[in-house]
C-alpha positions as CSV (number, residue, x, y, z in Angstrom):
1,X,108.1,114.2,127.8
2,X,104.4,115.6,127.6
3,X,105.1,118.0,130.9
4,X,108.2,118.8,129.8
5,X,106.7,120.3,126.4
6,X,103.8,121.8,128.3
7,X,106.2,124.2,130.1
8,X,107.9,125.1,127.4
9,X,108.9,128.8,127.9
10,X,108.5,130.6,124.7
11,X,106.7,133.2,123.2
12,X,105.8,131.6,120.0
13,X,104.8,129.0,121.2
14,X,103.0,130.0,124.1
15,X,99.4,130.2,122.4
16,X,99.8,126.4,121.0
17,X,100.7,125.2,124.1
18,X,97.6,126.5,125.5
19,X,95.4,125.3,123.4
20,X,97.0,121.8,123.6
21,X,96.5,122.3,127.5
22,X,92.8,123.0,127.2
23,X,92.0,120.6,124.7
24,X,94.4,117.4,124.8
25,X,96.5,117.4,127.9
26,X,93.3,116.5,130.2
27,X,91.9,113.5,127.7
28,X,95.1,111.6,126.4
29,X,93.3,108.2,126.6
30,X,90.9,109.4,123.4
31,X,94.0,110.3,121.1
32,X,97.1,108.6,122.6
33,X,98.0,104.8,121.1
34,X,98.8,103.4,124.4
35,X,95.1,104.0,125.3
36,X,93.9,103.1,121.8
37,X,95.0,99.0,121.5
38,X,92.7,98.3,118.7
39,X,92.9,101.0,116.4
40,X,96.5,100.1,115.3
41,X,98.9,102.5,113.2
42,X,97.5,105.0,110.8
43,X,98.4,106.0,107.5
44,X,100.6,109.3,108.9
45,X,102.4,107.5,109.9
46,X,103.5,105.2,107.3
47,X,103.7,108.1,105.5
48,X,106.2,109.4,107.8
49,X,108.4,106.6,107.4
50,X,108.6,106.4,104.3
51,X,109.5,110.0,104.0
52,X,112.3,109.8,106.2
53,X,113.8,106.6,104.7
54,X,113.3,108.3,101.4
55,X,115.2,111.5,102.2
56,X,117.7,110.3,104.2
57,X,118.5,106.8,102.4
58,X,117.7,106.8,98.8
59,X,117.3,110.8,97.8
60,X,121.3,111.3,98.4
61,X,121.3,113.1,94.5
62,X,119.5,116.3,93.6
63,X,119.3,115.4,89.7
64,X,115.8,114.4,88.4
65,X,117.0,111.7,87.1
66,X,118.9,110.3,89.9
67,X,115.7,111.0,92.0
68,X,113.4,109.3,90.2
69,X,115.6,106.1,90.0
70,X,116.0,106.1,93.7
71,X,112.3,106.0,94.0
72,X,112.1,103.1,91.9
73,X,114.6,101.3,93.7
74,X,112.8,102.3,97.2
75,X,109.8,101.0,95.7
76,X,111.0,97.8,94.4
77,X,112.7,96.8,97.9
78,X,109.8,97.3,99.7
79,X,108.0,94.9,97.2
80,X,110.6,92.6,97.4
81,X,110.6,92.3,101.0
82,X,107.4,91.4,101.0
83,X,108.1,88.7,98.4
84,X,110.5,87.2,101.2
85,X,107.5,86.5,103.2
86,X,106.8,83.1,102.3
87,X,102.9,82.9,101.8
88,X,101.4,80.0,100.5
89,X,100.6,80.6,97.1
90,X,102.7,83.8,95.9
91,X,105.6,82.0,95.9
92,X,104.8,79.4,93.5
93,X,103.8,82.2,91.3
94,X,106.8,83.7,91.5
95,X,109.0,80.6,90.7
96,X,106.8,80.1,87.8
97,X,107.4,83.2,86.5
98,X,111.5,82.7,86.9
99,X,110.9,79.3,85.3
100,X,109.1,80.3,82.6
101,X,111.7,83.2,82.1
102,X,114.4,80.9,82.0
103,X,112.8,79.1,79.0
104,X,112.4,82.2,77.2
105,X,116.1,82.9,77.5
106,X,116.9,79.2,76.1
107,X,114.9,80.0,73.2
108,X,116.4,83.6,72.3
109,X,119.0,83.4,69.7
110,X,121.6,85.9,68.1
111,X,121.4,88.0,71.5
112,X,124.7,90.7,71.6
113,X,126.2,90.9,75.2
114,X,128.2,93.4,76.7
115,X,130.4,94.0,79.3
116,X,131.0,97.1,81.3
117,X,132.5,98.2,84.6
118,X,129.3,98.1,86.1
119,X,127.2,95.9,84.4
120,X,126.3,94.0,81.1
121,X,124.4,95.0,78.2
122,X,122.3,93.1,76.9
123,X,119.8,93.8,73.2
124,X,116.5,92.9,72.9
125,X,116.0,90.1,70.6
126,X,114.9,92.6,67.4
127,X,118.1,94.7,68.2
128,X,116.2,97.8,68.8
129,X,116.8,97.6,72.7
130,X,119.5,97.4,75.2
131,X,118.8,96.4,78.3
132,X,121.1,96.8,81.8
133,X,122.0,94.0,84.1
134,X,123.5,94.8,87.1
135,X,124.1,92.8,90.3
136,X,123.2,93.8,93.7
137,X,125.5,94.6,96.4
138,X,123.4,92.4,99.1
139,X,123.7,88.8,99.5
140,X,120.8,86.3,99.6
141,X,120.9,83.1,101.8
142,X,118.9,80.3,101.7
143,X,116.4,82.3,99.2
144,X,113.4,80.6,97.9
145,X,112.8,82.8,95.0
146,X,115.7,81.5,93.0
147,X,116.2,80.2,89.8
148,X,118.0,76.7,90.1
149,X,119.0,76.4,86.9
150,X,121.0,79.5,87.0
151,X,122.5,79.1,90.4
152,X,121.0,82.9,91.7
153,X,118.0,84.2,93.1
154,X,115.4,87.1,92.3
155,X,117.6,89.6,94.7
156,X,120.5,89.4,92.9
157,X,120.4,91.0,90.0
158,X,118.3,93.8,88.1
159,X,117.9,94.6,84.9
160,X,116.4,98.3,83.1
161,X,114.1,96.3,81.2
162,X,109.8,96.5,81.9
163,X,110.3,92.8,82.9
164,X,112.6,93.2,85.9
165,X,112.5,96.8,86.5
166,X,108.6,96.9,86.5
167,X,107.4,94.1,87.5
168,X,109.9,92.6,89.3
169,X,110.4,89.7,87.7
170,X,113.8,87.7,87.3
171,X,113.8,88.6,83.4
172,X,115.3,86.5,80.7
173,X,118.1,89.2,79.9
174,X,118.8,88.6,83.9
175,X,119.2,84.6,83.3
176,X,121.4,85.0,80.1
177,X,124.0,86.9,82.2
178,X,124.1,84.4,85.0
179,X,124.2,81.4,82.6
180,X,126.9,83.2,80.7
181,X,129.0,84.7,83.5
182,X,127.9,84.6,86.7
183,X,127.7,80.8,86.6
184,X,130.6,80.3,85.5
185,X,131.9,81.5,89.2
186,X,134.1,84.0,88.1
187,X,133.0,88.3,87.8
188,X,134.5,88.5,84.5
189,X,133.2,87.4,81.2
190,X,134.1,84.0,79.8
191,X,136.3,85.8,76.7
192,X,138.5,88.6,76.5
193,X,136.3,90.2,74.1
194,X,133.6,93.5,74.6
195,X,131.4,92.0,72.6
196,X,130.2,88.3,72.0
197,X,127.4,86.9,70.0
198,X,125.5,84.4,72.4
199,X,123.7,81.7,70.3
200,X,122.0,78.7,71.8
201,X,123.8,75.9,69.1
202,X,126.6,74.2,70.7
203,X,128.6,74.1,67.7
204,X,129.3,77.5,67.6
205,X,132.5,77.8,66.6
206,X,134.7,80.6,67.4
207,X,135.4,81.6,63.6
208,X,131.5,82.2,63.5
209,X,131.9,84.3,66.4
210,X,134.9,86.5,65.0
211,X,132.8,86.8,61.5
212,X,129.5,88.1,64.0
213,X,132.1,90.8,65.3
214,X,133.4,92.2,62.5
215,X,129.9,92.6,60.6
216,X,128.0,95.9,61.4
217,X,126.1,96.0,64.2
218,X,121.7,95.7,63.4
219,X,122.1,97.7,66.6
220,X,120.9,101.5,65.1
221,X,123.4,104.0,66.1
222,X,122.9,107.6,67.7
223,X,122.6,109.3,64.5
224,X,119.9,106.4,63.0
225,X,117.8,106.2,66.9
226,X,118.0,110.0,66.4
227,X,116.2,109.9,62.8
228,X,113.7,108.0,64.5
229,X,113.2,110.5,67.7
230,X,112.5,113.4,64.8
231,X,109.9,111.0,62.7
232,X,108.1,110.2,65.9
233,X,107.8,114.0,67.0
234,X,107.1,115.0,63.6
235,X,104.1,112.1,63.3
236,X,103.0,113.5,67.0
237,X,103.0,117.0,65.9
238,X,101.0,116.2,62.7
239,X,98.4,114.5,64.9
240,X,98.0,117.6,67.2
241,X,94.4,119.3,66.3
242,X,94.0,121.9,69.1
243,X,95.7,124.5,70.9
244,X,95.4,122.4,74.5
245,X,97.1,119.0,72.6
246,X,99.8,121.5,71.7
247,X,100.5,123.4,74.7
248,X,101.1,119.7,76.4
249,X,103.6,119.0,73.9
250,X,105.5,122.2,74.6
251,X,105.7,121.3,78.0
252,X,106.6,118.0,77.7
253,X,109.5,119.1,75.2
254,X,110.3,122.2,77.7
255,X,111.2,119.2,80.3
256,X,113.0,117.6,78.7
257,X,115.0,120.4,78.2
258,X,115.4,121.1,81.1
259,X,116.7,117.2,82.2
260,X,118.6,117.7,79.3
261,X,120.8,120.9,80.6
262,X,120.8,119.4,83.7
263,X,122.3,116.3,82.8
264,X,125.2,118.1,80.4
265,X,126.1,120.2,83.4
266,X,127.1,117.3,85.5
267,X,130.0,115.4,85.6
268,X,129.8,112.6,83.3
269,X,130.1,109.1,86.0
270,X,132.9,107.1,85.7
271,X,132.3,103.2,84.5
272,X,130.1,102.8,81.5
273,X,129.9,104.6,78.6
């Protein structure tokens, strides 16, 4: 392959080629790896690699948005692969953590879930959040970063909350859905119903449910979480005491814009709403 490129006949390349001759054809045992056992693979190339799995694997979307996400997810499987590497002393950690994340989900009470085509939703225990569960296409065996309890391990499921989607921890929102559904070994909820209220007392009875359902929601609406988007920008803007502080916040706001027009001129996706 190396004398095959250096009689490559063409005209634009005919001045690289020569240099390569003079300065790197004669002396490949000072830059070649074959001749270089000990100095192992360099950061190029890593680089490289992860280039090409990111463009041709995970960057299938053009939407900033969708981008971002499937940078996430790249860099959450690489840290999960390395989680499958069972080194003395992380791996406790990490069962720990799913332990101690199961025991938060016993404790969390008056917790809304809900079922899409996708996923479930889950609130946050104020009602100010919901959270995204969603389980994985790929199928773990034998995996030691499982919750037994639960019946499903760490690989399984992921969820949009900082928890699981951060720090790549089996969260509690994660546990509720596979003690609620997933355990139950069927992909469909236990009731027929959109929305249930899960509660920890096992004399719930289903009237108490019904009477939860037809209540209003604590969750705040579009037109209330909007109120609260214009407060926080107002507070921001108020706070804003030079001409540099407010040329970032016009930037910021033109992005958003931007995302914004971008995302009304797609196709809304199919599945949740």
């Amino acid at each position: 392959m190396l004398i095959q490129f250096c009689h490559i006949d063409d005209p634009e390349c005919i001045e690289f080629i020569t240099y390569f001759r003079n300065n790197f054809l004669n002396n490949s045992e000072y830059w070649a790896h074959c001749h270089r056992l000990n100095a192992g693979i360099n950061t190029n190339m890593h680089l490289e690699r992860m280039h090409e799995s990111i463009n041709f694997i995970y960057l299938k979307e053009t939407r900033i948005d969708k981008g971002i996400a499937a940078i996430i997810k790249f860099v959450r499987e690489k840290l999960i692969d390395l989680m499958r590497v069972n080194q003395k002393g992380k791996i406790s950690v990490k069962l720990a953590n799913i332990k101690e994340r199961h025991k938060s989900m016993e404790e969390m009470d008056g917790i809304t879930l809900k079922t899409f085509e996708h996923g479930w939703e889950v609130s946050s225990e104020n009602n100010h959040e919901m959270y995204l569960v969603q389980k994985q296409e790929a199928t773990c065996h034998d995996c030691t970063l499982s919750c037994t309890d639960c019946g499903v391990c760490i690989h399984q499921f992921v969820c949009t909350c900082l928890d699981s989607a951060i720090k790549y921890n089996m969260c509690k929102h994660i546990h509720l859905v596979a003690r609620n559904v997933y355990q139950s070994n069927v992909d469909e909820p236990l009731l027929d119903m959109d929305d249930i209220n899960v509660n920890d007392d096992d004399g719930t009875q289903v009237d108490n449910i019904l009477g939860e359902l037809n209540t209003h929601s604590k969750i705040p609406n579009l037109d209330n979480r909007k109120e609260i988007l214009i407060k926080s920008v107002i507070d921001a803007v108020n706070t804003i005491s030079s001409i540099e502080e407010l040329g970032v916040i016009e930037n910021k706001f033109s992005d958003a814009l931007l995302i914004l027009e971008t995302m009304r001129s797609t196709p809304p996706e199919s599945g949740m709403k």
